[in-house]
LOBA-557770 format. One record per residue: x, y, z of N, C-alpha, C in turn. Coordinates in steps of 0.2 Angstrom, whole numbers, padded with zeros to 4 digits, always signed. Layout:
N
XYZXYZXYZ
...
***
This chain:
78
+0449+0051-0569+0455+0048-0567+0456+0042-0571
+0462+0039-0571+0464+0035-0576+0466+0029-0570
+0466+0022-0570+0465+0015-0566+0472+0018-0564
+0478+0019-0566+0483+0018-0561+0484+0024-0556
+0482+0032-0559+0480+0034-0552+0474+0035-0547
+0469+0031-0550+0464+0028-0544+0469+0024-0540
+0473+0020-0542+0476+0014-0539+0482+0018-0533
+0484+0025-0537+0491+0025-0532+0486+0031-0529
+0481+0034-0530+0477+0040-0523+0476+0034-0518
+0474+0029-0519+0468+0026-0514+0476+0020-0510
+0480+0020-0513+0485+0016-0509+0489+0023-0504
+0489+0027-0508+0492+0034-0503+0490+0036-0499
+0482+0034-0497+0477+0037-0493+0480+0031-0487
+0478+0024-0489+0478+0020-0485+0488+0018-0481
+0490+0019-0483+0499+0020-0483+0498+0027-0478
+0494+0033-0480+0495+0039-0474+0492+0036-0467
+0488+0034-0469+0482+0030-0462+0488+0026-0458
+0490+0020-0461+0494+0016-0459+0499+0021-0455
+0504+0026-0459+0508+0027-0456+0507+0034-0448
+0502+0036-0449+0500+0038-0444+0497+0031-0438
+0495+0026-0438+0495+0021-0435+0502+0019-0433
+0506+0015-0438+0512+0015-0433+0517+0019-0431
+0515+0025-0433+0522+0029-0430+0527+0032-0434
+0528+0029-0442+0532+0030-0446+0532+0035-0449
+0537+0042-0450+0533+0046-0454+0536+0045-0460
+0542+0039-0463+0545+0038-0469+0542+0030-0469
+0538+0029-0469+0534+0021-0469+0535+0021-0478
+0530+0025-0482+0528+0028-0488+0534+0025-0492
+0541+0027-0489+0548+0025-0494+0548+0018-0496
+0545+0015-0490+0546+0006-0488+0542+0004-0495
+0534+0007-0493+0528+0004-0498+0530+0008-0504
+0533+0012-0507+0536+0013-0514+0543+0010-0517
+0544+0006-0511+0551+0003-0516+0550-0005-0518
+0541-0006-0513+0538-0012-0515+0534-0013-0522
+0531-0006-0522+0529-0005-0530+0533-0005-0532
+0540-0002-0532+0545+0001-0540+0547-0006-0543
+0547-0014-0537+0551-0020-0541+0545-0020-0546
+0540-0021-0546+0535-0022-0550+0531-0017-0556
+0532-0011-0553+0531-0007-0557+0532+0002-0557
+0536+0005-0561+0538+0008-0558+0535+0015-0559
+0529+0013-0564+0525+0018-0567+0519+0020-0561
+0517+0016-0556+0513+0014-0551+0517+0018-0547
+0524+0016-0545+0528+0020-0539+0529+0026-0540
+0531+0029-0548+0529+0035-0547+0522+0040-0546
+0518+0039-0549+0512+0039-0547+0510+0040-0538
+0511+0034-0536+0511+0033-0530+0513+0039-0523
+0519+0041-0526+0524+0045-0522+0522+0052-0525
+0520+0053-0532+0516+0060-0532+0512+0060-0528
+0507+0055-0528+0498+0055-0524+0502+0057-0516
+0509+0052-0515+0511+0054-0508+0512+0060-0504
+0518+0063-0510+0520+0071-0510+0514+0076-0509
+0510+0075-0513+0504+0079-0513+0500+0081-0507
+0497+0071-0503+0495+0072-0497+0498+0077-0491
+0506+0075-0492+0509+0075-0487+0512+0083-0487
+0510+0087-0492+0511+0094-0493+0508+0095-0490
+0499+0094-0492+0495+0097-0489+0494+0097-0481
+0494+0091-0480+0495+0091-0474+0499+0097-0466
+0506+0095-0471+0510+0101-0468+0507+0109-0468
+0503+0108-0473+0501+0115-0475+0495+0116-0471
+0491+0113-0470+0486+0112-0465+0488+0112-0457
+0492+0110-0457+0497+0110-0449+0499+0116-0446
+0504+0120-0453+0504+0126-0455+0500+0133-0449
+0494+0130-0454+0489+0134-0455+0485+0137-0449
+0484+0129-0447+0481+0126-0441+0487+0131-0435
+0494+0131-0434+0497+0133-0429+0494+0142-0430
+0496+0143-0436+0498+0150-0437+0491+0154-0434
+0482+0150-0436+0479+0155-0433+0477+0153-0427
+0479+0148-0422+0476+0147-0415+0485+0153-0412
+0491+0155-0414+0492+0161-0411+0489+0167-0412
+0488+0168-0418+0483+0172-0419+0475+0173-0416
+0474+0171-0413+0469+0168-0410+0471+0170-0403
+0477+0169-0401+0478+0169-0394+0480+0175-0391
+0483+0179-0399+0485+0185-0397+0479+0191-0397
+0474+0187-0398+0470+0194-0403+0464+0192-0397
+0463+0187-0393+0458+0184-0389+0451+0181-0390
+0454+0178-0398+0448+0175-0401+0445+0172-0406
+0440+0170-0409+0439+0170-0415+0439+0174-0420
+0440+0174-0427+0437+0180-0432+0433+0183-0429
***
């Protein structure tokens, strides 16, 4: 990986932590309009590494719902 997206994975990571601590789930918008005064090659960066967390995530949540009914209707594990 190349220095700025080391820079925007590890600030996406800590910006998702953050926004799970306070509460925000549009915190992310705040901290990318603070990169963009300064740089705007960083904020975009930053808001891929965002998108991408926060895809997964959903997708994960997804996932997570779809097979605990599954699970409940079937009476169980695989």
């Amino acid at each position: 990986m190349s220095l700025i997206d080391d820079l925007a994975e590890g600030l996406a990571r800590d910006t998702l932590a953050a926004m799970d601590e306070i509460g925000d789930d549009r915190y992310y918008e705040k901290v990318s309009r603070v990169i963009g005064e300064l740089s705007p090659t960083l904020q975009e960066a930053f808001m891929t590494a965002m998108r991408l967390r926060l895809a997964e995530r959903r997708g994960r949540e997804f996932l997570g719902r779809t097979l605990a009914s599954h699970r409940s209707e079937t009476g169980g594990e695989p």
